[in-house]
C-alpha positions in Angstrom: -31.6 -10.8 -24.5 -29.4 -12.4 -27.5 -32.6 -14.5 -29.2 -29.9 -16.4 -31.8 -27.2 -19.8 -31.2 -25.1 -17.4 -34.5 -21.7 -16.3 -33.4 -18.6 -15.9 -35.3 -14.7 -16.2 -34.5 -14.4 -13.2 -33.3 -10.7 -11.2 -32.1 -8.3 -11.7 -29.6 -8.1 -8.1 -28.3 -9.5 -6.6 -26.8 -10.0 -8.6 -24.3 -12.8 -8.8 -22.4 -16.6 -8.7 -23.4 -16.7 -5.1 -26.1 -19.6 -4.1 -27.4 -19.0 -2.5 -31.0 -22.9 -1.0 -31.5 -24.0 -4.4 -32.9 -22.5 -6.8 -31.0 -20.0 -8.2 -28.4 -16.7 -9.6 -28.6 -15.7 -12.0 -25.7 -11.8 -12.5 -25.6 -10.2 -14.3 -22.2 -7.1 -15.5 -21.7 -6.6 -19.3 -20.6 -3.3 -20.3 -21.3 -4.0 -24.3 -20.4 -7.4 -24.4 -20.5 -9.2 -27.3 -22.7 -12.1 -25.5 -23.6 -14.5 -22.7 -22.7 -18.4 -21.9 -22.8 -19.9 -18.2 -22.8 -22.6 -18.3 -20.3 -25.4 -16.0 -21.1 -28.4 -15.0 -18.4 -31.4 -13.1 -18.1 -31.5 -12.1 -14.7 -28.8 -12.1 -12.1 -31.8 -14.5 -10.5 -30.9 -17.1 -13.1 -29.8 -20.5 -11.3 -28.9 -21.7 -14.8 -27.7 -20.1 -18.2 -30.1 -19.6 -21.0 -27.7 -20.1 -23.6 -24.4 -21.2 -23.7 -21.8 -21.3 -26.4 -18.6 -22.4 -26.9 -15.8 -21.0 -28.2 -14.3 -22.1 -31.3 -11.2 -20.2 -31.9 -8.1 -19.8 -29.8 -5.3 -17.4 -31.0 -2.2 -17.9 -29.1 -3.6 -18.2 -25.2 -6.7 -15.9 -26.1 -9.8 -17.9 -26.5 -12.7 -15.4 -28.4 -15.9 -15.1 -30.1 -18.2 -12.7 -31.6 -21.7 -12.6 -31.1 -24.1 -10.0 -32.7 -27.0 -8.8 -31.1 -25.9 -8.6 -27.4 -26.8 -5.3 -26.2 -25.2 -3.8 -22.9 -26.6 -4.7 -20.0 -26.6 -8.6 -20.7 -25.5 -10.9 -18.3 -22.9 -13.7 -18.3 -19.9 -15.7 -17.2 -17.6 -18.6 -18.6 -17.0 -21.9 -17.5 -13.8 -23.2 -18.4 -12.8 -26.6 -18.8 -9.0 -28.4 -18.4 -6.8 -30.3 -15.8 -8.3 -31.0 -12.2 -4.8 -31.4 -10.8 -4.0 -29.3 -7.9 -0.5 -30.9 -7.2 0.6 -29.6 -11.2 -1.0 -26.5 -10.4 -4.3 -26.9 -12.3 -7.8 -26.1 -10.5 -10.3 -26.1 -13.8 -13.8 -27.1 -13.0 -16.5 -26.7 -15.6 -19.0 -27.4 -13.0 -18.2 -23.5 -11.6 -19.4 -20.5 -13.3 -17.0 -17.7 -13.6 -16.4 -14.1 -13.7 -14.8 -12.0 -16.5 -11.4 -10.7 -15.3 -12.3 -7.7 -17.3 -16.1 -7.2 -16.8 -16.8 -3.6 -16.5 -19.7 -4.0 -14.3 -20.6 -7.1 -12.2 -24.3 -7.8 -10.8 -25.5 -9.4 -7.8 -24.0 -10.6 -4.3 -21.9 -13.5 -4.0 -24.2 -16.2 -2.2 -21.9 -18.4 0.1 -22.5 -22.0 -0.8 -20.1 -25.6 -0.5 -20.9 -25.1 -4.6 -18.5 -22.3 -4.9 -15.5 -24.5 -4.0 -14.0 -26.6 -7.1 -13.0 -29.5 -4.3 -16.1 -30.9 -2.2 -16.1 -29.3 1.6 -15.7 -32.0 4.1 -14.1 -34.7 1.8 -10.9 -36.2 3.2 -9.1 -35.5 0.6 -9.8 -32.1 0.9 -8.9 -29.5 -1.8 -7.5 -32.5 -3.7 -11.1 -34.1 -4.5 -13.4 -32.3 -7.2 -16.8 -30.6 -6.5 -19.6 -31.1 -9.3 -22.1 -29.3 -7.9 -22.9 -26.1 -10.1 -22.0 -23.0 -8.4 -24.2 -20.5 -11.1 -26.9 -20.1 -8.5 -24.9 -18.1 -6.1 -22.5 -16.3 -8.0 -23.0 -12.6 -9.2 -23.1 -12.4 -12.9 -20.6 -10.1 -15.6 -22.1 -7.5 -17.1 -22.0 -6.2 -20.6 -21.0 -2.8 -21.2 -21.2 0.2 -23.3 -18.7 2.7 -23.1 -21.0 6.2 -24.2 -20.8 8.5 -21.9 -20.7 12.6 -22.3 -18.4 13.8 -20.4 -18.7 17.5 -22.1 -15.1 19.0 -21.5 -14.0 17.4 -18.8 -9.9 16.9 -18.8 -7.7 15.8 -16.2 -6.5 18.5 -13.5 -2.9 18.1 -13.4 -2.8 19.3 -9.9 0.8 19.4 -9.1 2.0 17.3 -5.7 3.6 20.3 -4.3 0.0 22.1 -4.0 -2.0 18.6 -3.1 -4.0 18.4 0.1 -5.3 14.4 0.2 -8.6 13.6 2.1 -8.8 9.3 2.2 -12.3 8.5 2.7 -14.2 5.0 2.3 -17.9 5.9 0.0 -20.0 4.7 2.4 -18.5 5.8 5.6 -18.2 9.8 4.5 -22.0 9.8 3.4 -23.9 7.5 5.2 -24.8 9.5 8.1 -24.8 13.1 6.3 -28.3 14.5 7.0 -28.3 17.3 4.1 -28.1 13.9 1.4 -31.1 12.8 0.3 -31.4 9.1 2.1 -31.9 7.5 -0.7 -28.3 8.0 -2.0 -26.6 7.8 1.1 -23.6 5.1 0.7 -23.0 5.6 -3.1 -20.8 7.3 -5.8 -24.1 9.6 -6.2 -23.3 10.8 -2.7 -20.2 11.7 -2.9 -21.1 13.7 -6.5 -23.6 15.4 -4.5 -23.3 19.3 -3.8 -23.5 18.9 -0.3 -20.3 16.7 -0.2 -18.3 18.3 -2.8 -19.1 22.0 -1.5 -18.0 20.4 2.3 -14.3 19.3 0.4 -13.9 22.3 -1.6 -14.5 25.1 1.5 -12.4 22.9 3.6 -9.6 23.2 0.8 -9.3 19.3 0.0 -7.7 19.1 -4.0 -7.7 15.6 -4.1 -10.3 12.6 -2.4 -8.5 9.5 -2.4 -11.4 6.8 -2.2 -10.5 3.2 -0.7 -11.6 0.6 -3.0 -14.3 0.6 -5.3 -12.9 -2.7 -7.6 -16.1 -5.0 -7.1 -14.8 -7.1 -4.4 -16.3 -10.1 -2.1 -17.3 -10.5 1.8 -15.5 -13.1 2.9 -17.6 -16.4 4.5 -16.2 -16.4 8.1 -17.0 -12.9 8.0 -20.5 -13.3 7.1 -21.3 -16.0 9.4 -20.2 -13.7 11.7 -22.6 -11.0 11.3 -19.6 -8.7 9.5 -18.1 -7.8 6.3 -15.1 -6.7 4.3 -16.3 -3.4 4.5 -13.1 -1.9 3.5 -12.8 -3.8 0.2 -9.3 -5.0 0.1 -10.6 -8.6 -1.5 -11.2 -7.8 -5.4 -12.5 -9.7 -7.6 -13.0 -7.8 -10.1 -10.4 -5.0 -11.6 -12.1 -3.0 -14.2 -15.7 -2.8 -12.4 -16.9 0.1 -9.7 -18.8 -2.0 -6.7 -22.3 -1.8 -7.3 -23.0 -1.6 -3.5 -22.2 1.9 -4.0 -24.6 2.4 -6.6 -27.7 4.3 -6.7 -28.6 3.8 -10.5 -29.0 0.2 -10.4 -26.6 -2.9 -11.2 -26.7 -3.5 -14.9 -23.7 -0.9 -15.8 -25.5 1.8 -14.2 -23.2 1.7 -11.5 -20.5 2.7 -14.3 -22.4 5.6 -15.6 -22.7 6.9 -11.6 -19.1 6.3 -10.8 -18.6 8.8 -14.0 -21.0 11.3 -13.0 -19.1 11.1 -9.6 -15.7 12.0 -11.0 -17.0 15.0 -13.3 -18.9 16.9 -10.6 -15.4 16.5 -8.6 -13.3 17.7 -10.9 -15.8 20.4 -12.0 -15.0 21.5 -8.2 -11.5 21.3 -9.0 -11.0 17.9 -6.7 -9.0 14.9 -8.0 -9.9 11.4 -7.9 -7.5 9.3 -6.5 -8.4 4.8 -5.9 -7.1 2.5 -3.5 -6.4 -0.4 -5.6 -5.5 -3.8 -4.9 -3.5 -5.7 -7.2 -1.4 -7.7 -5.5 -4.3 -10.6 -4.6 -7.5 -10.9 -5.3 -10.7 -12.8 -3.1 -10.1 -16.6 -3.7 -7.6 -17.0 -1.0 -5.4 -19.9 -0.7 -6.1 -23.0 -1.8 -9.0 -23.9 0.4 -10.3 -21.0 -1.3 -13.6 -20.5 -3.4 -13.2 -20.7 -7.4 -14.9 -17.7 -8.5 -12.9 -16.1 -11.6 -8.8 -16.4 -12.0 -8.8 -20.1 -10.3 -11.0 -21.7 -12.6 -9.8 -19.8 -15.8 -5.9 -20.9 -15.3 -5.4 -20.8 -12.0 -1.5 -21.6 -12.6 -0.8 -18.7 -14.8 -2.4 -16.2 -12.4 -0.7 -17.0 -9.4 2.4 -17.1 -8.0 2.3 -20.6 -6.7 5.5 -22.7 -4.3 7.3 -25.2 -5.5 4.7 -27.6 -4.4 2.2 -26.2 -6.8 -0.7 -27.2 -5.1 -0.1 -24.2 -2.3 0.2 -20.1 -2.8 3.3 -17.9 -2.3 1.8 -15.4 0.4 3.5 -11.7 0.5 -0.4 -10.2 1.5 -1.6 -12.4 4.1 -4.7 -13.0 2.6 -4.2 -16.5 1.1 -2.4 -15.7 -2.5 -0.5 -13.5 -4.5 -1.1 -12.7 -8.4 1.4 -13.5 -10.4 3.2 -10.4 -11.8 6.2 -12.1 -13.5 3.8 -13.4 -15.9 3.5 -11.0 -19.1 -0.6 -11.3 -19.2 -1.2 -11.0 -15.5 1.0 -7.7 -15.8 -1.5 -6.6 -19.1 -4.4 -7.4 -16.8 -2.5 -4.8 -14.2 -1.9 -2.0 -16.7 -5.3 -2.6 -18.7 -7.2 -2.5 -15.6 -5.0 1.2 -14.8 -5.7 2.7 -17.9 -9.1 1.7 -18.2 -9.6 3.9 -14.9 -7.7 6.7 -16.4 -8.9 7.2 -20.2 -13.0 5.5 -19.3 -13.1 6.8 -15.9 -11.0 9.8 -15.7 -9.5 8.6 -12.5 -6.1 11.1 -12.0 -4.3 8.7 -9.7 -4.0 5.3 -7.6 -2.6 4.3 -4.2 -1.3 0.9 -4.4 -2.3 -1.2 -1.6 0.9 -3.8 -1.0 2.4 -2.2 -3.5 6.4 -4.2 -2.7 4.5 -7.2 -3.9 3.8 -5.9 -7.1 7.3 -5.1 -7.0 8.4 -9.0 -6.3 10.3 -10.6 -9.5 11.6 -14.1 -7.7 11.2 -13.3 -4.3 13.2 -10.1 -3.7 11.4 -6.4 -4.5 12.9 -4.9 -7.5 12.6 -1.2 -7.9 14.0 -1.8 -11.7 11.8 -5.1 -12.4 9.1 -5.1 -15.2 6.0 -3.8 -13.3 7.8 -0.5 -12.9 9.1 -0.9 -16.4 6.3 -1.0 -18.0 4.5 1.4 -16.0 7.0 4.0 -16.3 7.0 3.3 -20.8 3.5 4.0 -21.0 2.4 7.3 -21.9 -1.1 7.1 -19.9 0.0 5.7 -16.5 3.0 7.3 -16.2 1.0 10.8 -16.2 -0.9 10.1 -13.1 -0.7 10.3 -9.7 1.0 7.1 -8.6 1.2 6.7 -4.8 3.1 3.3 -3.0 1.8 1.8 0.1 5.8 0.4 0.4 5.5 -2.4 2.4 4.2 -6.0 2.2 4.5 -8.8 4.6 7.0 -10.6 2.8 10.9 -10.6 3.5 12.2 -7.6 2.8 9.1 -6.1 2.0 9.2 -2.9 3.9 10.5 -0.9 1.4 9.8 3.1 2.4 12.1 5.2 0.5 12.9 3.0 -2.2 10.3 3.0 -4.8 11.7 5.0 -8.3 11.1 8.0 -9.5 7.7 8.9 -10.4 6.3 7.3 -7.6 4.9 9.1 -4.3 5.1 6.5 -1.1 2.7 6.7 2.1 5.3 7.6 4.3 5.0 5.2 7.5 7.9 6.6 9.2 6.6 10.0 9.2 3.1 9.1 10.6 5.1 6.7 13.5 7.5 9.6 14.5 5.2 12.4 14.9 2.8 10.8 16.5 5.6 9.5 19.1 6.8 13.1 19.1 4.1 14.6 20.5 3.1 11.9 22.6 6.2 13.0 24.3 8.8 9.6 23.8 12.6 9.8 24.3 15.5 10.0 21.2 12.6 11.3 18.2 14.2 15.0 17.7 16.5 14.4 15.2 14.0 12.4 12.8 11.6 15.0 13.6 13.4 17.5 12.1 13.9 15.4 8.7 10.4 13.9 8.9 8.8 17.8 8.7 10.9 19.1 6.4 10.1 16.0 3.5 12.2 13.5 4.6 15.2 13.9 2.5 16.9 11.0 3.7 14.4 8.5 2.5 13.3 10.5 -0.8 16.5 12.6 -1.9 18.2 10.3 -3.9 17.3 9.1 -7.4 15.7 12.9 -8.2 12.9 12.5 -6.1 11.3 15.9 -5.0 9.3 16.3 -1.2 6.3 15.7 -3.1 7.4 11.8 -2.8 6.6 11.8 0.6 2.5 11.2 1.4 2.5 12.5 4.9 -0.1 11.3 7.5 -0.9 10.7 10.9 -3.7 8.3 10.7 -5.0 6.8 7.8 -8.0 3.9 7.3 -5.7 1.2 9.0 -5.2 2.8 12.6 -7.0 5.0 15.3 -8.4 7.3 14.2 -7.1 10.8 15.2 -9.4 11.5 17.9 -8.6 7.8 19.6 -5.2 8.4 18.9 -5.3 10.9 21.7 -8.2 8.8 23.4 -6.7 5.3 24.1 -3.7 3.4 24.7 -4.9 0.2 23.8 -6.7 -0.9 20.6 -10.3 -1.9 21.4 -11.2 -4.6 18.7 -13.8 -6.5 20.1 -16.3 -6.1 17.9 -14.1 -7.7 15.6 -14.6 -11.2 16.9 -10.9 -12.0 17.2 -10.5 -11.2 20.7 -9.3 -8.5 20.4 -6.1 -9.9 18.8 -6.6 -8.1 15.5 -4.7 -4.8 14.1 -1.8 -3.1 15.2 -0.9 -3.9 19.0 1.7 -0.6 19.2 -0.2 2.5 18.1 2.6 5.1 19.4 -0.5 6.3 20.9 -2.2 8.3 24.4 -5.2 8.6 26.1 -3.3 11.3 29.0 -5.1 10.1 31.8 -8.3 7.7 31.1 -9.3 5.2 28.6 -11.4 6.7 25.7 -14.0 9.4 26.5 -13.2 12.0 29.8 -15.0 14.3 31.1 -12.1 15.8 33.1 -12.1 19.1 31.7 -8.0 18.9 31.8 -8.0 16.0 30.1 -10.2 17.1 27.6 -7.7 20.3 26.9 -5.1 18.1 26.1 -6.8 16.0 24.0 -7.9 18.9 22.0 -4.1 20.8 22.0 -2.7 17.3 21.4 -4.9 17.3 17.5 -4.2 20.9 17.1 -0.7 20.1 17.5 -0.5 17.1 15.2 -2.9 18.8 12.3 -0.8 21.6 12.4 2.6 19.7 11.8 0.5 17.4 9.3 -0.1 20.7 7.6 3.2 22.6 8.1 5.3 19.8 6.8 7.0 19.6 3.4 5.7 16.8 1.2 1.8 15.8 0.5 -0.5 16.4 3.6 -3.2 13.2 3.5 -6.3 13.8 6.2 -8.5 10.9 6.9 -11.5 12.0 6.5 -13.6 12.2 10.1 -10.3 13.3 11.3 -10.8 16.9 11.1 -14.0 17.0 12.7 -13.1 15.0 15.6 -15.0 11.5 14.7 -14.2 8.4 17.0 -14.5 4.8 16.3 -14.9 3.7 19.8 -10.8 2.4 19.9 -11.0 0.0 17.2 -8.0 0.5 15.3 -9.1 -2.4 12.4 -12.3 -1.4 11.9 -12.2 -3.4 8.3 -15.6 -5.7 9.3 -17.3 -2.5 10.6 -20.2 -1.8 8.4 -21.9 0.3 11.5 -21.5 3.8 13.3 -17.7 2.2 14.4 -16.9 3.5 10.6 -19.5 6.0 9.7 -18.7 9.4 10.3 -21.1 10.8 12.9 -22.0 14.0 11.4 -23.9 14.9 14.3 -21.2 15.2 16.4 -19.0 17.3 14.5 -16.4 19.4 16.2 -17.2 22.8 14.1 -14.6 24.5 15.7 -11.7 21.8 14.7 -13.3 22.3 11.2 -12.8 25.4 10.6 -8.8 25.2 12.6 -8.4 22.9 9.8 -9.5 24.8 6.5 -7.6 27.8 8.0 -4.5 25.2 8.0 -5.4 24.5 5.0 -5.9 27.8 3.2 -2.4 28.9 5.3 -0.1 25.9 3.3 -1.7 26.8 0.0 -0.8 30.8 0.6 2.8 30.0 1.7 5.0 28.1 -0.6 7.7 28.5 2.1 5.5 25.3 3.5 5.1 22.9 0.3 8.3 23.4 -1.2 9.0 22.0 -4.6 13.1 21.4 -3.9 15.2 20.3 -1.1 16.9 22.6 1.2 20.3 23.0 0.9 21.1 24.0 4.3 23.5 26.6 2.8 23.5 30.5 3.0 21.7 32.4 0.5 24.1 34.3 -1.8 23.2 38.1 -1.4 21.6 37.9 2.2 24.1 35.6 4.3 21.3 33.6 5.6 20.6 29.9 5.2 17.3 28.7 3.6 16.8 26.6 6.6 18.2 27.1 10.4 17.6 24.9 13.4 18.0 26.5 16.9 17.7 25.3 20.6 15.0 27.0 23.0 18.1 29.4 24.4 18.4 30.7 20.7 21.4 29.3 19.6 21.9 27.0 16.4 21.8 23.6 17.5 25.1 21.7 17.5 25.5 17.8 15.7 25.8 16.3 19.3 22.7 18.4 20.5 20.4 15.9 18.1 21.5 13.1 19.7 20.3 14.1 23.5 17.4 11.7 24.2 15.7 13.9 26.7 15.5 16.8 24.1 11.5 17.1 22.7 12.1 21.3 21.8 13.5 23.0 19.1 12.9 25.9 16.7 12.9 25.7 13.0 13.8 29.0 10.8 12.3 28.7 7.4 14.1 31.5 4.8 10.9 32.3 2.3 13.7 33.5 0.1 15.7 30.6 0.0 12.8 28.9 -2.4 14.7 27.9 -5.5 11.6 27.9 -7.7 9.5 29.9 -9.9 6.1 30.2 -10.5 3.9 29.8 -13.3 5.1 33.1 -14.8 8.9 32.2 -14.5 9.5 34.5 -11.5 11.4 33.8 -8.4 9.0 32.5 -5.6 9.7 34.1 -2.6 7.4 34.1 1.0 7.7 35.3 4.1 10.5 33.7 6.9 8.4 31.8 9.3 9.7 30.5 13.0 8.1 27.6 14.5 8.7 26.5 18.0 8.2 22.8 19.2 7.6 21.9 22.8 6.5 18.1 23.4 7.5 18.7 27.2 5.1 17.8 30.0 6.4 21.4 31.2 6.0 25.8 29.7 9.5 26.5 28.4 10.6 29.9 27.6 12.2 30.2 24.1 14.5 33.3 22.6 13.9 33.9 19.4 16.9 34.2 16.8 19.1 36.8 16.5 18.8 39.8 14.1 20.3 38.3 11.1 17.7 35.8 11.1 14.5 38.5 11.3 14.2 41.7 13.0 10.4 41.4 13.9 8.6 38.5 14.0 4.2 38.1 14.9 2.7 35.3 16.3 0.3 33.9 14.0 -0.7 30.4 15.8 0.0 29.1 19.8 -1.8 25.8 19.8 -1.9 26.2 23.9 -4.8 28.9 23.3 -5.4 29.4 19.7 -8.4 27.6 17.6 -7.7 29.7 14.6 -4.7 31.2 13.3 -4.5 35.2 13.9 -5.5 37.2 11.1 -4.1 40.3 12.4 -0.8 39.5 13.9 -0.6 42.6 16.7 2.9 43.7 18.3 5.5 42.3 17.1 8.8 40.4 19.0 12.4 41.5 18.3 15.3 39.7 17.8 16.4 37.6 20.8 13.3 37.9 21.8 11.3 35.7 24.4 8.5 33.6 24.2 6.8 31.1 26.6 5.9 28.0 24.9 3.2 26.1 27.1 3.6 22.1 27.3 2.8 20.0 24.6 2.6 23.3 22.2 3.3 24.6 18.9 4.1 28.6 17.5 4.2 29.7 14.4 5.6 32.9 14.1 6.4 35.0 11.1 8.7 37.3 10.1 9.8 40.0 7.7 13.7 39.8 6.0 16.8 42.0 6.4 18.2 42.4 2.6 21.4 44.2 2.5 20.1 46.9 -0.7 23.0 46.7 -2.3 23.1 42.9 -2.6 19.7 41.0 -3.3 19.3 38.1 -3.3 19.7 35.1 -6.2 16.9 32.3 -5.7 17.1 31.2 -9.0 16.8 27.2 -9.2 20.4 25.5 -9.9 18.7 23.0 -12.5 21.1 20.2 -12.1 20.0 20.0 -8.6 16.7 18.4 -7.1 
């Protein structure tokens, strides 16, 4: 603990609290604040600071101080002084002890109390009244950190999207009820550093985990009156510092050192580390909310606030929306991102919300100034940057449309497979555009397949095993009457409602995942897997299982489904052997100059090439799909042509067997079945007799084949796969 009142001026940048080997700088923006104290503590027990001191030099809108001595690990917060006038946008309250937008590490749990609110709970003029009750006992504290840290030679991966295998997983769900961890890390960033979880991703061929959010965030009260939590941890509160509920160290920026350790044994493995981030609110809410960091430093300049600038503009329905049009707001943003990148080593974010980021006035703009500056600097730019496209704003469903450079969970991909299979009228035709990369959303502009993040469920949904379980969400256990999440889940249970022990039933069930990993898999663009899904884990129904800190979200190790394991790494090591399935350029639909045959082909179950009006037929749910593995357009590494085998894949969503004949000669003069989901839990190593041209094969009901092929090359003519480089 700092035993000296002596403090100098100090420096505007950087901001935040930095920690130079003798002392720390404090530098926080506060455009209209009065004045500010620096809050110092000895224990995150502290009702009260020790020491406080006040800033004496502002520089432009940053307020900052120097004070020597301060080691990392201490404690502390501001409290900011200015304007009590909600109406002109102003909510400062010195009585309120605040976080540090920038603390790297924050200690202790947010203790709910009327104390944390700046207006008094109750009073008739509600948040227009002014609370004076000091909130310092029940807030967590900001934490000083140091930034040493060996990371011995550890560099970023670079994995390319084309050869990207995502596995989304929440910390504590993926480890909690592992029985090879040791218990006492179970839950925490050590966990998911441990051998036993990292060996687990690697065999099952995962290059990149993709871990929802870690930003220090807060439960909210109604929650926590009702025995829940946010368990997912969309409700930051704090951008640049990993939650230390997930720690196993300790609190006092030992949480940062784990989260570090975490990220090199990954990429030691060769595994990516990918955060769900969520910039586009943070935990106060709206403006009954509680005043905890950005409301009580200058809560108009963080904001976007209505006309009436007492209220919140809302595009995340969670109370308030930061304000992105405003030039330190956005430095916050892209601070916090390459913090991550260059301290943390993170390769790549998923942006939850990510249109409202995106919002200039009120419209999305793919060419407005977050994207601007994103795309200008020379450290974000280089990661993985990955678009949840919608918001619940007007106009905010915007799949297909973020720039160049980005990657976008594809939501029309995950809705039309899953009603695919599931057997619904009219989905042929975007079935056929979803599975091969969805050119029509992701064409223009340059964009490659690798913009498209396929998946079939993810965190927000049933889970893969309900999704062939239930036809109803089953949220009870939510305490919303069962009102909560997605109502329409393009989902079926094929008989009975969650568990059966109808051994038909149970077929399906399990023909219905192998189906829908296997065209997860076999699509072009990024595969994501949420994780549990390839084991067969359940959470009872509940398709918003966001509250659920319980076996509803844990993955039940126990229960594992070996054999749907091992289906998937064979998937798995299948795409990563075939470039023919994770192409790097669009098909061109045209014949192959040398061999006559196009890169792609689309045929009915009689054989023939399907006709324009054919797509249209609402009753059609079969098809088979040619894929030319000379018709790649790339090179490899070494600047050779990529070539693979031709591959045939036949779809049957029918209730009913339907015999397919295979294409004619031109197209493959022997083709081996490597895959019929009807029967198969693995794929065949040794193929066995081949089929001939215009051959037949009986596809079973809701079924998938994979066949593959060998080519017919006139000798005389080979074949030019050379990428045309002016083409995407």
């Amino acid at each position: 603990m700092v035993n000296t009142l002596e403090n100098y001026l100090g420096t505007p940048y950087p901001l935040g609290a930095a920690w130079d080997g003798n002392g720390v700088n404090f530098a926080l923006y506060a455009e209209n604040a009065e004045g500010i104290d620096l809050c110092l503590f000895n224990s995150v027990e502290d009702d009260i600071e020790t020491i406080k001191l006040r800033f004496k030099e502002r520089t432009h809108h940053i307020w900052h101080m120097y004070v020597p001595g301060i080691q990392p690990g201490q404690l502390y917060g501001y409290r900011v002084s200015g304007p009590y006038k909600p109406e002109e946008g102003h909510r400062f309250n010195a009585y309120k002890l605040l976080l540090d937008p920038y603390a790297k590490a924050i200690a202790g749990t947010l203790q709910w109390h009327d104390a944390l609110f700046g207006y008094e709970i109750g009073h008739e003029q509600e948040d227009l009244s002014f609370n004076t009750t000091d909130s310092a006992p029940y807030m967590p504290k900001s934490v000083v950190v140091g930034d040493n840290f060996d990371w011995e030679d550890d560099k970023p991966l670079n994995i390319s999207y084309h050869e990207t295998i995502i596995y989304e997983a929440h910390v504590k769900s993926l480890t909690y009820l592992h029985p090879d961890l040791p218990e006492e890390i179970r839950g925490t960033y050590k966990a998911i550093g441990h051998p036993v979880i990292i060996d687990y991703l690697k065999n099952l061929g995962i290059t990149a985990i993709e871990l929802m959010p870690v930003h220090h965030f807060i439960e909210d009260r109604h929650l926590k009156e009702k025995g829940l939590t946010n368990y997912w941890g969309y409700n930051t509160i704090g951008f640049f510092a990993p939650d230390s509920r997930y720690s196993a160290s300790g609190i006092l920026g030992q949480q940062v050192q784990e989260f570090r350790e975490m990220v090199k044994a990954l990429h030691k493995a060769g595994i990516e580390v990918i955060l769900d981030v969520v910039y586009n609110h943070t935990a106060e809410g709206n403006h009954f909310g509680p005043t905890l960091c950005f409301r009580g430093i200058d809560n108009a300049s963080y904001y976007r606030l209505t006309e009436n600038k007492r209220y919140y503009m809302d595009y995340t329905g969670t109370g308030n929306t930061l304000n992105t049009r405003l030039p330190y707001v956005l430095q916050l943003i892209m601070d916090s991102l390459r913090y991550w990148i260059q301290q943390m080593h993170v390769d790549g974010f998923r942006f939850d919300l990510a249109a409202t980021l995106a919002r200039e006035l009120h419209e999305v703009n793919k060419l407005g100034a977050f994207f601007d500056i994103i795309h200008q600097d020379p450290v974000i730019s280089q990661v993985k940057l990955i678009a949840e496209p919608w918001d619940l704003g007007e106009g905010g469903y915007q799949v297909g449309k973020f720039p160049v450079g980005w990657a976008e969970w594809n939501g029309l991909y995950r809705d039309c497979i899953r009603d695919y299979w599931r057997g619904a009228e009219s989905r042929l035709a975007e079935f056929a555009k979803r599975i091969t990369g969805s050119a029509d959303l992701y064409k223009n502009d340059y964009r490659n397949p690798g913009a498209s993040v396929n998946f079939i469920t993810a965190h927000d949904g049933f889970t893969m095993e309900d999704l062939v379980s239930f036809n109803e969400r089953h949220n009870e256990a939510n305490g919303e009457n069962n009102e909560d999440g997605d109502k329409e889940n393009h989902s079926c249970n094929y008989g009975v409602e969650g568990p059966a022990k109808d051994l038909g039933i149970v077929g399906i069930r399990k023909r219905q995942k192998r189906n829908l990993l296997t065209t997860l898999l076999l699509s072009q663009g990024v595969p994501m897997i949420f994780s549990g899904d390839e084991l067969g884990n359940s959470q009872y129904g509940n398709n918003n299982a966001y509250c659920q800190d319980n076996e509803i979200s844990w993955i039940k190790w126990s229960e594992k489904d070996e054999s749907q394991i091992a289906f998937v790494r064979q998937l798995i090591w299948f795409r990563k052997s075939h470039p023919a399935f994770s192409r790097r350029r669009w098909f061109q639909e045209q014949p192959i100059r040398g061999i006559g045959v196009e890169d792609i082909a689309w045929f009915t179950p009689d054989g023939n090439e399907m006709r324009d009006e054919q797509w249209n037929e609402g009753y059609a749910k079969s098809l088979g799909l040619y894929l030319n593995g000379l018709g790649l357009r790339c090179l490899d590494e070494k600047g050779r042509k990529l070539t693979d085998k031709d591959f045939y894949l036949l779809f049957n969503a029918h209730h009913e067997a339907l015999e397919f004949t295979l294409p004619p000669e031109k197209f493959g003069s022997k083709w081996f079945k490597l895959l019929d989901t009807s029967t198969d839990n693995e794929l065949v190593q040794d193929p066995g007799n081949a089929l001939g041209p215009a051959g037949k094969y009986l596809v079973q009901a809701r079924s998938l084949v994979l066949l593959q092929g060998e080519h017919i090359i006139p000798e005389s003519n080979p074949p030019d796969t050379l990428p045309e480089i002016n083409k995407p």
